[in-house]
VOGU-3710 file (C-alpha; in Angstrom, 3 decimals, decimal comma):
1> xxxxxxxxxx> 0,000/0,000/0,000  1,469/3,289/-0,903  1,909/6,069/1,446  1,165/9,384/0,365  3,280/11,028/3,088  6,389/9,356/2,126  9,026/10,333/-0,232  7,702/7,574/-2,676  4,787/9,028/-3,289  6,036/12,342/-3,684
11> xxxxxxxxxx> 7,309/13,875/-7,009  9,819/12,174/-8,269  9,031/8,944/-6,288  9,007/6,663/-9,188  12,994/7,040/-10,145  15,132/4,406/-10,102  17,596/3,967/-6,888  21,034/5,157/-7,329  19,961/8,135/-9,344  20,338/11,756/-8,375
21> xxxxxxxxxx> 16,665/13,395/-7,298  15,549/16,049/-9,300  16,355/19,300/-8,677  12,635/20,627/-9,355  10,128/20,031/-6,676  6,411/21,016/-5,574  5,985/23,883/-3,402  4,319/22,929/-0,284  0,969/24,699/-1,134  1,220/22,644/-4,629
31> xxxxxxxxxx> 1,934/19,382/-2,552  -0,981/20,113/0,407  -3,076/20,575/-2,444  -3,145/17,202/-4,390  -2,879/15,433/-0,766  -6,286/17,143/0,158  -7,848/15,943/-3,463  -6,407/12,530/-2,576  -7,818/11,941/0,467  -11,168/13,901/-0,803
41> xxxxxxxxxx> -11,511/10,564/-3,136  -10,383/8,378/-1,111  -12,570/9,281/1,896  -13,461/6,305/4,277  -16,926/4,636/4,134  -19,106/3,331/6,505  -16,773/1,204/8,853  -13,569/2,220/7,614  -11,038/4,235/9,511  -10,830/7,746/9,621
51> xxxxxxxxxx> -7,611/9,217/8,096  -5,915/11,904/10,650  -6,593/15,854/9,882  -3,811/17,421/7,810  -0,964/18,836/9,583  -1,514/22,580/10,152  -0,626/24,723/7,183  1,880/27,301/7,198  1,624/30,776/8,052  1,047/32,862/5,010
61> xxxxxxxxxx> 3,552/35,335/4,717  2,359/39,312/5,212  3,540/40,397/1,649  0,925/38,862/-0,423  -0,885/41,506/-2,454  -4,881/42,163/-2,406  -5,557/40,444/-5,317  -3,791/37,070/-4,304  -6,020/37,145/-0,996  -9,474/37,650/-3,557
71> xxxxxxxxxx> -7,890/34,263/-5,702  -7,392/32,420/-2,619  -10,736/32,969/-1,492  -12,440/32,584/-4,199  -10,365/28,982/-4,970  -11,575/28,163/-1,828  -15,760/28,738/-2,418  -15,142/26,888/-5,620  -13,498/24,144/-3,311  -16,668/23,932/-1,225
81> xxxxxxxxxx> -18,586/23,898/-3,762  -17,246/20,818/-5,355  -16,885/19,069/-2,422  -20,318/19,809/-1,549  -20,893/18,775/-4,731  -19,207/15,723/-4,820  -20,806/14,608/-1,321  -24,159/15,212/-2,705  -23,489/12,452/-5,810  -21,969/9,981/-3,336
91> xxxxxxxxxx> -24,805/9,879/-1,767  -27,006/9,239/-5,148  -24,291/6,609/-6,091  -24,138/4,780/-3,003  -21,220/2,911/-1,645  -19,914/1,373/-4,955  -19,399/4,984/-6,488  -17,313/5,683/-3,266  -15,142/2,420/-4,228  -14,817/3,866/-7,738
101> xxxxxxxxxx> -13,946/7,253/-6,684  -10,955/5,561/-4,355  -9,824/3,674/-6,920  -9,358/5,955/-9,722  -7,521/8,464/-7,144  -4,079/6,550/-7,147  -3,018/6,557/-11,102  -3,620/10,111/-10,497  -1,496/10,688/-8,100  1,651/9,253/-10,272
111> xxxxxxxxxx> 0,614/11,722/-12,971  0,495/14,648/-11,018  4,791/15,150/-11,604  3,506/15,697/-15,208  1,184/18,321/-14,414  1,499/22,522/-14,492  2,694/23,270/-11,388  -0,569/25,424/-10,339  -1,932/24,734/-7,055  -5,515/23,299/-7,205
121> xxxxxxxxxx> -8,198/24,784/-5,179  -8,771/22,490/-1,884  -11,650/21,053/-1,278  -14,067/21,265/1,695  -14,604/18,712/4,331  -17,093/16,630/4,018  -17,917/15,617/7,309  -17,965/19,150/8,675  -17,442/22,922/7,601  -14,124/23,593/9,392
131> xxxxxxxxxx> -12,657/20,274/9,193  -9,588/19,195/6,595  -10,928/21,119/3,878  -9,904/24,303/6,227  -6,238/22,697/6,469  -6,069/21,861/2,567  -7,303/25,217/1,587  -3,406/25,943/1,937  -2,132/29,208/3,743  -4,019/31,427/1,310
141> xxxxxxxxxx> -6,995/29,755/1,300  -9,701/31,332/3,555  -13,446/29,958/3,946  -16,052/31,952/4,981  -17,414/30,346/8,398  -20,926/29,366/8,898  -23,481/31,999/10,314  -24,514/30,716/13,453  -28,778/30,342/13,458  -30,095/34,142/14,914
151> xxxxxxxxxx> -27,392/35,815/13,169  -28,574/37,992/10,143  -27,523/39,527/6,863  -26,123/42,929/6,449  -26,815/44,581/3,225  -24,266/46,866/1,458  -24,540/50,710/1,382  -27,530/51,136/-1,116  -28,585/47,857/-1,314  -31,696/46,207/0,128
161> xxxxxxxxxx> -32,756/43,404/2,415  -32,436/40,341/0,749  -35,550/37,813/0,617  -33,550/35,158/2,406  -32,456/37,141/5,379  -34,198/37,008/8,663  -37,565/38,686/8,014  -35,398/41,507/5,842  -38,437/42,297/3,115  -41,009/41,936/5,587
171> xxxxxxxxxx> -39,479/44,756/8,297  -38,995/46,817/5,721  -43,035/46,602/4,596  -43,804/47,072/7,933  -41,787/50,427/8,792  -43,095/51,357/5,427  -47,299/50,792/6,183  -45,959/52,559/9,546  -44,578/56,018/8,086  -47,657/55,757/5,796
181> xxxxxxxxxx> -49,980/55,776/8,464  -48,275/58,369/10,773  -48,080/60,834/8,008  -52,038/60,142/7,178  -52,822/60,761/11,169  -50,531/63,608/11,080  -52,259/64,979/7,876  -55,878/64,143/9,531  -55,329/66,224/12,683  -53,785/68,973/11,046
191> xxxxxxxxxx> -56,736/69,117/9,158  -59,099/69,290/12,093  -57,487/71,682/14,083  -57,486/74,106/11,022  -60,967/73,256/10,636  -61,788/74,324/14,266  -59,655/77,284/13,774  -61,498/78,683/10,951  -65,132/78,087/12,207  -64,082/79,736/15,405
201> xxxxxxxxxx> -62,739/82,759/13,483  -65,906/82,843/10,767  -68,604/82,339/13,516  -71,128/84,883/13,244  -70,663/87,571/16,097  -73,340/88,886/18,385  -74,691/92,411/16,227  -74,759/95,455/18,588  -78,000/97,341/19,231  -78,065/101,201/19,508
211> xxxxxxxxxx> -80,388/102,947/22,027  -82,901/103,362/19,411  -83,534/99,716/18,975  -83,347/99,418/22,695  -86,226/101,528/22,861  -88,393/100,082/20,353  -88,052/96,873/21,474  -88,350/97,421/25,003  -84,793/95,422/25,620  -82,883/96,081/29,003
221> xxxxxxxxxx> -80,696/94,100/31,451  -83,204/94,624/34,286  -84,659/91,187/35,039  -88,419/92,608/34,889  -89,814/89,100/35,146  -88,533/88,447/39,070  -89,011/92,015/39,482  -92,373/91,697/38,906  -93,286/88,483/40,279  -91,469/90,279/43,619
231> xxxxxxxxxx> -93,880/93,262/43,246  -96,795/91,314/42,983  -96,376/89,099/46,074  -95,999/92,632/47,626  -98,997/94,237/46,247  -101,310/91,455/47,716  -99,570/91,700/51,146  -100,165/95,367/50,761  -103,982/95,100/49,473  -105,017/92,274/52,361
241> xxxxxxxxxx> -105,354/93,782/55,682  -107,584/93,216/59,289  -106,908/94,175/62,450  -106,811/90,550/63,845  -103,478/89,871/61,260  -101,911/93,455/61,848  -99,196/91,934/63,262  -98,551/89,257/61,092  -98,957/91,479/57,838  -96,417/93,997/59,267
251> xxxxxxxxxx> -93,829/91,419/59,624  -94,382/89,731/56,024  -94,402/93,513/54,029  -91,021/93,708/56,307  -89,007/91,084/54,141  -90,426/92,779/51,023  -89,322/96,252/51,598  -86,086/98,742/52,308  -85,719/100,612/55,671  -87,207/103,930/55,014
261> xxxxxxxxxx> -90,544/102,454/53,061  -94,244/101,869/55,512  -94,255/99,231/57,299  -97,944/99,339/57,054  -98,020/100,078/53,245  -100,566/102,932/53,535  -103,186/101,110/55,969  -104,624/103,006/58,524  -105,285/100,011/60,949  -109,030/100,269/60,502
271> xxxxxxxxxx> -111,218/98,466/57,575  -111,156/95,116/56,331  -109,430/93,906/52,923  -108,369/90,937/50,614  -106,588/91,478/47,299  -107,642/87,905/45,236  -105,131/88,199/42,127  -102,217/90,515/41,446  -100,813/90,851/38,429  -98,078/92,832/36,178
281> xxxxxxxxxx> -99,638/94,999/33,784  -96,864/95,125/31,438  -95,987/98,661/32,335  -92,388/99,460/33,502  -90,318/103,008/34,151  -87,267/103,921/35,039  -86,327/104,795/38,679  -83,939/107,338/37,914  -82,386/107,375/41,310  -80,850/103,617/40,735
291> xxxxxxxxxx> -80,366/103,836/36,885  -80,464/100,317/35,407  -81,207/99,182/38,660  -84,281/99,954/39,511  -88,490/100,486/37,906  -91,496/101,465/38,292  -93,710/98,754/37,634  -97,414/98,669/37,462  -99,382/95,868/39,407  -103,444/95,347/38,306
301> xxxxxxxxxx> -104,758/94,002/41,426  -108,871/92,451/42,151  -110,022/92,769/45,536  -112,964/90,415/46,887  -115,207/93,777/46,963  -114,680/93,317/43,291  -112,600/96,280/42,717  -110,016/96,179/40,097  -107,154/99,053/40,689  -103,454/99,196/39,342
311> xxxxxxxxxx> -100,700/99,644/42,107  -97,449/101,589/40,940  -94,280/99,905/42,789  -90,752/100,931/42,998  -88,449/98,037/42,610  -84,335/97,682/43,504  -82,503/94,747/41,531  -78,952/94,543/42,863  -77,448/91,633/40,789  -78,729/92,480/37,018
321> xxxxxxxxxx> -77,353/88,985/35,929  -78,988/86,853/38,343  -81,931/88,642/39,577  -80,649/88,951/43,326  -80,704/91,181/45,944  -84,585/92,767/45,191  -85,800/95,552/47,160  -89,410/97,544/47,035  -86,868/100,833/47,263  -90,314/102,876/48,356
331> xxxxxxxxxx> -94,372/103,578/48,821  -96,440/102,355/46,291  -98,981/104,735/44,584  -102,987/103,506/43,156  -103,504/104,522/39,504  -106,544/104,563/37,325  -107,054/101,898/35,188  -105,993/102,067/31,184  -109,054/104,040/29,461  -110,486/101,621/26,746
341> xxxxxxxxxx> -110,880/102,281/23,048  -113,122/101,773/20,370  -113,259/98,234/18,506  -113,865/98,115/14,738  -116,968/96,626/13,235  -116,256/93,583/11,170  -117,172/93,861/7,722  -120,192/90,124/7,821  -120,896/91,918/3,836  -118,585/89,781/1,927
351> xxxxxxxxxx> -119,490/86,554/3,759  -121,847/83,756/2,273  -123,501/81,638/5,130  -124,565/78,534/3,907  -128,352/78,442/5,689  -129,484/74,994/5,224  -125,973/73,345/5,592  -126,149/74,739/9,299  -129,414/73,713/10,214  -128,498/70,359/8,659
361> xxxxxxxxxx> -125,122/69,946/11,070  -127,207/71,076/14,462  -129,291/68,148/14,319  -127,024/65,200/12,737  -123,588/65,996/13,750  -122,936/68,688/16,700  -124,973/67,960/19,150  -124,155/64,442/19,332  -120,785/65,255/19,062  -120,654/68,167/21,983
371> xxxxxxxxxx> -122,490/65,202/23,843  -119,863/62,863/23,495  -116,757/65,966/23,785  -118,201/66,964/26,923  -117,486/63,823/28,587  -113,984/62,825/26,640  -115,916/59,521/24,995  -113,464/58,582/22,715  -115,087/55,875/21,497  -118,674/58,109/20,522
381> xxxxxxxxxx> -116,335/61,168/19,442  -114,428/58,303/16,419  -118,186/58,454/15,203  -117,827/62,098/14,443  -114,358/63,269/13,902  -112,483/62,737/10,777  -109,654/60,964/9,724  -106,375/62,794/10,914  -108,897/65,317/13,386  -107,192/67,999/15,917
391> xxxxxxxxxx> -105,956/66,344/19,694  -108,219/69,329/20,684  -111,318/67,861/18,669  -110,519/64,312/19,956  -110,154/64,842/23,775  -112,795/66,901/25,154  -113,777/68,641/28,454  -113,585/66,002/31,037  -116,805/66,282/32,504  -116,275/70,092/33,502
401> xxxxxxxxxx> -119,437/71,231/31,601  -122,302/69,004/30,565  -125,871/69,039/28,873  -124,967/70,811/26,154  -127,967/72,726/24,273  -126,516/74,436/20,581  -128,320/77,574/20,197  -126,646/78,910/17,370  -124,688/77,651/13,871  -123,482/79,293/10,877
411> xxxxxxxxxx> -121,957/77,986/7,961  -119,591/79,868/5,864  -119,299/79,256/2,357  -116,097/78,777/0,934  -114,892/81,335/-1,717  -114,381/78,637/-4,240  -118,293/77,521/-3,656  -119,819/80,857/-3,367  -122,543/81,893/-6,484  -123,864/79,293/-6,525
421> xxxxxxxxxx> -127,180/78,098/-5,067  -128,092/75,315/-4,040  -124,380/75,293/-2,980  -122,656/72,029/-4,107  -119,925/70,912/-2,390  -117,089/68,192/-3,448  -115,586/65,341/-1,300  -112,883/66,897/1,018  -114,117/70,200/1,226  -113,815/72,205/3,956
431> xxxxxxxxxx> -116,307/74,354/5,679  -115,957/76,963/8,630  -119,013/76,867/11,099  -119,463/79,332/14,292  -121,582/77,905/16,697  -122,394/78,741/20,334  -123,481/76,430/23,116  -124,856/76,473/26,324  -123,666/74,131/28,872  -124,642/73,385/32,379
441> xxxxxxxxxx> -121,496/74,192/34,826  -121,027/72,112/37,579  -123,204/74,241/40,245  -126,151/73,656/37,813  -125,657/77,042/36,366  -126,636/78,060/32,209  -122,659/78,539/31,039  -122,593/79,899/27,199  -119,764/79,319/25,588  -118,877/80,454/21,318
451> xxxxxxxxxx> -116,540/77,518/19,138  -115,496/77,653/15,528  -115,224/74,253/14,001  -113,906/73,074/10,886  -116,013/70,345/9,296  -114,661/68,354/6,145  -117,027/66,615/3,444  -116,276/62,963/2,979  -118,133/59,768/0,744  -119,980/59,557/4,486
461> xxxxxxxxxx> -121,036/62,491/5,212  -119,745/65,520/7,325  -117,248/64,949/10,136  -115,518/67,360/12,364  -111,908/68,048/11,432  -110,908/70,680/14,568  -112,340/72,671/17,038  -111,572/76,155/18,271  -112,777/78,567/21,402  -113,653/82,232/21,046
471> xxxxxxxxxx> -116,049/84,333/18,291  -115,270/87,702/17,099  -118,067/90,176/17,960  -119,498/91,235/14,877  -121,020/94,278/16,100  -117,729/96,520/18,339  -118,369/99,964/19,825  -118,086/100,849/23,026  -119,313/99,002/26,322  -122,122/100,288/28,244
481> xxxxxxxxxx> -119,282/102,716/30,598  -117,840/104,358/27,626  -116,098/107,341/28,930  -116,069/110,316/26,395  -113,729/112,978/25,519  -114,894/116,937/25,859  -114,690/118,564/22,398  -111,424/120,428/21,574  -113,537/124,178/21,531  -115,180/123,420/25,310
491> xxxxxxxxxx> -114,821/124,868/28,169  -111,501/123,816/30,497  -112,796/121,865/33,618  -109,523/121,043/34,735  -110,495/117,297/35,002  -107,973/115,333/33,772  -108,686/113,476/30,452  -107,583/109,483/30,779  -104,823/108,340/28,505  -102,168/105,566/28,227
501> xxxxxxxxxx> -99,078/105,770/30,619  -96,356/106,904/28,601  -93,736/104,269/29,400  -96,235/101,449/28,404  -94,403/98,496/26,838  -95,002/94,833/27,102  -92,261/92,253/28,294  -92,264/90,849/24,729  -91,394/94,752/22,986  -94,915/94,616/21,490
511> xxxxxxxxxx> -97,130/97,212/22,317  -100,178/96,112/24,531  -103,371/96,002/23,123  -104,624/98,958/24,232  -102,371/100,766/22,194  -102,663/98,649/19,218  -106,249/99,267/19,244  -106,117/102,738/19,568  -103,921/102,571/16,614  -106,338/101,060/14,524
//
């Protein structure tokens, strides 16, 4: 059996004894080299021995260039790769391509002498990564060691992630969907805030009022309501009065009114009184002495003597905003009532009353349905209310008036119906009726009481579509105490002629109906 690490094996092995050895040899890189393929063919099988690692290879010395280190390395990949290679068709071929493999390695080895003296890439272990192929890769030959499992690849400068490294393409997705969506929520509250911003600077501002509107409207920061609710709880304390609750009334007008004001609120201790209702008239004037803080407001009060007077009380407010701090500042004074005025006659000329249509509705439809509204039968009132009817024509009284006796009706004629007689009128048409009643109140008493009711024509007949409380008098004028003016050329009495106060107004800034009457 040959040895490879003797001298006969070596170059020049094969000369006869006696003769002088060449003067040419391998260099020991050449040598290690074709050892390494050797034993690469000649690797053991499955029960043979395992031939010893390669001796350690020489130091390389410190002079070799940059591109001698880039061959070496790259020899030595292509050495792995063959002997990876190589391991891989072993194991297709079985044992018996091993056998082959061995024995076609040793006439190679007497042919290498005739070879070009390049050294041949070694090849890789096969057993394991850092095994002889590392000591035949010669002292050039470097191998790139295995990356242990966790480690990951390290692109170059400009280059990407590649697909194989450790979740490389998919961290850079992700950090990409997460810039995208930070700049989007960025983008959306930028957006929002400059939203807010803008409405807040385009909002519609309050529009200022000059004294003129002021005064039209009746508008001021005085809290008249609790003013006057304050002034009426005062004015019937004032206007009730005995002299078995002296005491007691002195001590309630007490926690309505300032220091200097009477604490009997003009009672003389003598007489018997009781004020029933008290209530604002709508009337308010300054109070000059407190500015915006104080008025003069006018209190109608009804007395169970059934007088009806107007009381004229000075009220403090100290707190504007919230209505605190309220004072009657002084004594109150009586004032005549507001003279009435004359109410226009209503023009009946142009109306067309439909004279057999209302006698026709007393006796089928209203009184059977007043019957029924009178005492909120819901079930008789479905008989004569129309589909889709008022809540007001559906309910009813409750029982507060009964026996209801219909002494009047009138039946308007629609503008679209009118010229022609007998009047005809279509399905769904509507018709206007005024009709009075007279009930029984609960003390047995004749009550008469004035509707207007809307009635609507239908394939059934007539049905009642809403009712309505209150008539217009037809007739105005005066009532029977009509108070009259002297003529402008008489003689002065020196009575005083009855007018409107002059700082009328009503809480709403409309003017009360006395005025608007007299302005008609």
């Amino acid at each position: 059996m040959t040895d490879h690490n003797s001298s006969a094996g070596a170059v020049g092995g094969g000369q006869p004894a006696g003769q002088p050895q060449q003067p040419w040899q391998l260099s020991p890189e050449a040598a290690r080299a074709q050892v390494a393929a050797a034993w690469v063919r000649g690797a053991p099988q499955a029960g043979q021995a395992v031939v010893p690692a390669l001796p350690p290879r020489e130091s390389r010395p410190t002079t070799e260039s940059k591109k001698e280190k880039r061959e070496q390395a790259r020899a030595a990949r292509k050495a792995a790769y063959e002997a990876k290679k190589a391991a891989k068709e072993r194991r297709q071929r079985g044992g018996t391509a091993a056998a082959n493999s061995g024995r076609a390695g040793r006439p190679a080895q007497t042919a290498a002498p005739a070879q070009d003296p390049v050294p041949a890439p070694a090849p890789a272990s096969v057993t394991t990564a850092e095994g002889p192929a590392a000591g035949a890769s010669g002292q050039g030959a470097k191998t790139a060691p295995r990356k242990p499992s966790g480690d990951f690849d390290v692109p170059r400068p400009g280059r990407r992630l590649t697909a194989g490294g450790s979740g490389g393409r998919r961290t850079h997705v992700g950090l990409r969907a997460a810039l995208l969506i930070t700049t989007g929520l960025f983008a959306l509250g930028s957006c929002g805030v400059t939203g807010l911003l803008i409405g807040k600077s385009s909002g519609a501002g309050t529009a200022g009022l000059d004294a003129g509107d002021v005064a039209r409207y009746g508008l001021t920061e005085f809290p008249t309501q609790q003013a006057a609710a304050f002034a009426e709880q005062y004015a019937t304390s004032c206007l009730t009065y005995s002299p078995e609750t002296a005491s007691e009334r002195r001590a309630a007008l007490a926690r309505y009114t300032s220091s200097g004001v009477d604490p009997e609120c003009g009672w003389s201790g003598e007489g018997t009184l009781k004020a029933l209702t008290a209530t604002w008239d709508g009337t308010s004037e300054d109070l000059p002495e407190y500015g915006t803080h104080g008025r003069y407001l006018g209190i109608q009060v009804r007395t169970d003597d059934g007088g009806l007077t107007t009381l004229t009380v000075p009220v403090y407010v100290k707190n504007l905003t919230t209505g605190e701090g309220i004072r009657v500042a002084g004594d109150i004074g009586e004032m005549p009532m507001p003279p009435r005025s004359d109410v226009p006659e209503v023009d009946r000329d142009s109306e067309t009353v439909d004279t057999a249509l209302g006698q026709q509705l007393q006796q089928t439809l209203l009184l059977g349905y007043f019957e029924a509204w009178a005492k909120s039968d819901r079930t008789t009132l479905a008989r004569f209310t129309a589909q889709g009817a008022t809540l007001a024509a559906t309910t009813g009284l409750s029982g507060r008036l009964s026996e209801p006796q219909v002494n009047d009706v009138v039946a308007l004629v629609p503008k679209g119906v009118q010229g022609s007689a007998p009047h005809s009128y279509k399905t769904g048409q509507a018709v206007q009726l005024r009709v009075v009643i007279d009930w029984t109140d609960p003390e047995g008493d004749t009550a008469r009481r004035a509707y207007r009711i809307t009635v609507v024509n239908t394939a059934q007949g007539w049905f009642i579509k809403d009712i309505r409380g209150g008539l217009l008098d037809s007739q105005g004028g005066r009532g029977d105490d009509e108070q009259t003016e002297p003529p402008g050329d008489g003689p002065d009495t020196g009575e005083p002629i009855p007018s409107a106060p002059a700082a009328s107004s009503s809480p709403s800034g409309r003017p009360s109906p006395d005025e608007g009457s007299a302005a008609n």
